[in-house]
N, C-alpha and C positions, 0 to 999 in steps of 0.2 A: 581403227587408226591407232597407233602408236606415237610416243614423242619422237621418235625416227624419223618417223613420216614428215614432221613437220618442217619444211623448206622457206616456206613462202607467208607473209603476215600481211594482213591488210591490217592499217591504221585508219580507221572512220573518223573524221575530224581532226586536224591539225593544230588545234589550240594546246598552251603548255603541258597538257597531262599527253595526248597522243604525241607530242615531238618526245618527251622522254621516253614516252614505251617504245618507240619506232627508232629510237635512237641504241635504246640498249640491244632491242635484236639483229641492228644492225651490228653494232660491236662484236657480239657474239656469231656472228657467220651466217644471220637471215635474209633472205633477200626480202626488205621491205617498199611497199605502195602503200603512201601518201592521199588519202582522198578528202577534196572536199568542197564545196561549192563554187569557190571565189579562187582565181589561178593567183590572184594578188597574193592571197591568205596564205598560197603553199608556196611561193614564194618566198616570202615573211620565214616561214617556216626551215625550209631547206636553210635558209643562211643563218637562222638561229639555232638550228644542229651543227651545221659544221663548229658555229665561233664555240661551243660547249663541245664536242668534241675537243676541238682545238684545247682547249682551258682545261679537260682532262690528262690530254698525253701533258702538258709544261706541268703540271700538278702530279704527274706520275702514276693515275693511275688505270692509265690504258697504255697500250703500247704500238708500235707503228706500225704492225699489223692490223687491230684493232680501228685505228685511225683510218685506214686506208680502206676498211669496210665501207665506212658513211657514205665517200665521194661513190662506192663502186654499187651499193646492193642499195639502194634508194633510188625510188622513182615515185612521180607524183601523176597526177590524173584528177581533173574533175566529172568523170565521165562511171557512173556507176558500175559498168558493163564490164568496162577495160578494168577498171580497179579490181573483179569480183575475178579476171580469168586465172586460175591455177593456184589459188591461196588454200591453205590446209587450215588457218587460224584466222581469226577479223576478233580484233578488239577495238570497241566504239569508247571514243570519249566525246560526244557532244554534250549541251549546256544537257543543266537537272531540270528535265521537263518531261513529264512521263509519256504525255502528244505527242513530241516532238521522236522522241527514242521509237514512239512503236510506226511513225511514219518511216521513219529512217531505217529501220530494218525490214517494214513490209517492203520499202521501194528496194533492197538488196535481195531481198527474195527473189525474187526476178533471177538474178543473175547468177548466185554464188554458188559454188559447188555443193551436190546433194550431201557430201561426208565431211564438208569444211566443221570444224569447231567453234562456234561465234559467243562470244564475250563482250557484256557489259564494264565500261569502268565506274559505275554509277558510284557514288559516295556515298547516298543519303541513302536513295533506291533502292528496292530487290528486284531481283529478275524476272520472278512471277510477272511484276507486271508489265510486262511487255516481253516475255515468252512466246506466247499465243504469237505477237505479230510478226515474230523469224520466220514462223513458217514448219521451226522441226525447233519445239520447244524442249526435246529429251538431249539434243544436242547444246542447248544454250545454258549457259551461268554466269554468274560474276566472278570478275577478275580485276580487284581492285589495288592499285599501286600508289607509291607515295612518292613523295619530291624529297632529294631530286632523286629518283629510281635507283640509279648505278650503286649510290652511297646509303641511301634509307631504305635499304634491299630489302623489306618486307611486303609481299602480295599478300592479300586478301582471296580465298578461294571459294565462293559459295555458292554449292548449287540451290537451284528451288526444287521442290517435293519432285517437278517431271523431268530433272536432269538424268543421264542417266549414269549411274557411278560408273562403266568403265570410262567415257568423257570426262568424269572428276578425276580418274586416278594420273589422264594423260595430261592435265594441266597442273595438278601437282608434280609432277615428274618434266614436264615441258619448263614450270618455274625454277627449278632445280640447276637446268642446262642453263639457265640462262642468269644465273647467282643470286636471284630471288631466294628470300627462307620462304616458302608460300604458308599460309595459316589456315589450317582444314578447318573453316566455318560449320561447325557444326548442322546448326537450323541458318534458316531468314533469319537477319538481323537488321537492320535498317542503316545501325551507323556501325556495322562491322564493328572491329576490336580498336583498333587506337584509333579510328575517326570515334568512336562512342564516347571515348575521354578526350580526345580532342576537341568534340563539338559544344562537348560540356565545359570546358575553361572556355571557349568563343564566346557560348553564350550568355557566361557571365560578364564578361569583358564588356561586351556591347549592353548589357544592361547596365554596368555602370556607367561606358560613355552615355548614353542616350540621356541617362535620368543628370546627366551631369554632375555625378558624384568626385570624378576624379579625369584626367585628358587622357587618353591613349597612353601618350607616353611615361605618365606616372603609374596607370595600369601594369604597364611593360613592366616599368621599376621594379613594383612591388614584386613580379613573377619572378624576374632576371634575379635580383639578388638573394630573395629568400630561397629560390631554387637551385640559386647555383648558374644559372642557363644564358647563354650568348646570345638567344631570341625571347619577346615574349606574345603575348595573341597576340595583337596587331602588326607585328611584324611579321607572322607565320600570315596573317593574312594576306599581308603585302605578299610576300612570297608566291603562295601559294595561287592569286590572284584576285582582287576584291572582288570580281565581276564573278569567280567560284564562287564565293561564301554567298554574293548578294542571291543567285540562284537556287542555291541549296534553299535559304531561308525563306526567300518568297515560295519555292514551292512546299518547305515545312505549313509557312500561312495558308496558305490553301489549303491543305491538309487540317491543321490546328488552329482556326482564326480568334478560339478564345485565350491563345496563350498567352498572359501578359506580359506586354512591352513587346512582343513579336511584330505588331505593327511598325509602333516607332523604331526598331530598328531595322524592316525594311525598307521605309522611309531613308535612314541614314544611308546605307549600304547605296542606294538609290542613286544619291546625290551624290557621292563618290562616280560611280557609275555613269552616267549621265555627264559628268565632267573627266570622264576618262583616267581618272585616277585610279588606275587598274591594279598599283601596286608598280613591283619591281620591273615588270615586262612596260611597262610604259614609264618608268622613271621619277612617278610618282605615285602616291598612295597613301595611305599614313602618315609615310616617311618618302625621304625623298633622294632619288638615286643617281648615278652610286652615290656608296660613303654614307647610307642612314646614320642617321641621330646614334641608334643605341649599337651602332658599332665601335661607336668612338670613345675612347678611356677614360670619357669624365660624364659617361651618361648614365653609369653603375660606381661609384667608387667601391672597390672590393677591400676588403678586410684581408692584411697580406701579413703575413709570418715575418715582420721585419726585423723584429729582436732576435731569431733565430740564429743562432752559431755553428 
């Protein structure tokens, strides 16, 4: 297979990392399917691409061609079968659960085309582990994206040892078409390239809320102004989703259960969670939406060149 070939994209899971990815190839001229358990859930979903579409073309940076993709090459299905008929590409974003990922691609096995290209968006994850359960493990790697896609256009590309490179060269080159910079991962890495430094300021952030050294939002402070930056962790987490970060971490704990404070901040994460404080997608989170705290002009006072002539 070539990136030529590729027409057609299954999206495995509809929560905020699959509407981006399903949303960009639809921009770009894919016909995408939507799959996933609950018709509520892809629901939810359909009307949270159009209103981001929408928010792209008034912000200029799609065009009404573009736009006009979303309503026409999108279609949804909770039905494995129908979702798996004619797709050349399947990128999964379900929760970070390593059971869960290699359930979810055994049950596709079944269905999906013997030369389709199937991808991981795991975060934390590698492929390896849950390879074996695709079915045709020399066809499978990760393919991991950021928020929000269209604008933080860097993919992640990395196969495990049984990929097979010309499947790597067609997903660098498929990222390409689709205005992705992709990042040829060298080896397995677990937190990829800027999740690795990303998860490394997280998880400091959450070690200081936990131990109560300082609140979320004096956290943010310190990042936002000494960096320069318009977000800091806790608002990447809002963004991003709390219920991401809370899963990523609880399965780091299962992995590493003697890492300290790893507990307690699964615990926090938790309570977040459990109260629906999912971040920006639910309205609340850290901060609370619209119009967060550290968006607004008196939650950094910046140091501004006013004597200037």
């Amino acid at each position: 297979m070539k990136a030529d070939d590729i027409k057609k994209v299954l999206i495995i899971g509809s929560g905020t990392m699959g509407r981006h990815i399903g949303l960009q190839h639809a921009l770009y001229g894919y016909e995408v399917v939507f799959y996933d358990i609950d018709e509520s859930v892809l629901e939810v979903a359909v009307t949270h691409v159009g209103k981001m579409a929408s928010r792209l073309l008034k912000t200029g940076y799609i065009n009404e061609e573009m736009y006009a993709n979303v309503s026409r090459l999108i279609t949804t299905t909770t039905d494995p079968q129908e979702a798996s008929r004619g797709v050349q590409l399947v990128s999964e974003s379900v929760p970070e659960s390593i059971a869960l990922k290699q359930k979810v691609w055994s049950e596709f096995d079944k269905y999906l085309p013997a030369d389709a290209i199937l991808t991981t968006n795991t975060s934390t994850l590698v492929a390896s582990m849950f390879a074996e359960a695709s079915g045709r493990p020399e066809r499978f790697l990760a393919w991991h994206f950021h928020l929000p896609v269209l604008t933080a256009n860097v993919v992640d590309v990395m196969p495990h040892p049984g990929t097979d490179p010309a499947v790597t060269e067609v997903i660098l080159e498929h990222s390409r078409r689709i205005d992705q910079i992709p990042i040829d991962i060298r080896i397995e890495w677990p937190n990829y390239v800027y999740n690795e430094m990303l998860t490394s300021l997280q998880s400091a952030a959450l070690r200081l809320a936990v131990n109560n050294v300082a609140t979320p939002e004096d956290i943010d402070r310190a990042w936002m102004a000494i960096m320069g930056t318009n977000i800091g962790p806790f608002g990447i987490m809002d963004s991003v989703g709390v219920d991401t970060t809370y899963h990523i971490t609880a399965q780091d704990y299962e992995l590493h259960p003697d890492t300290p404070y790893l507990k307690e901040i699964v615990q926090f994460l938790k309570e977040k969670v459990d109260a629906n404080e999912l971040g920006r997608k639910t309205g609340k989170g850290f901060y609370s939406y619209p119009n967060p705290a550290y968006e607004q002009p008196d939650f950094v006072k910046r140091v501004l060149p006013k004597y200037k002539k």
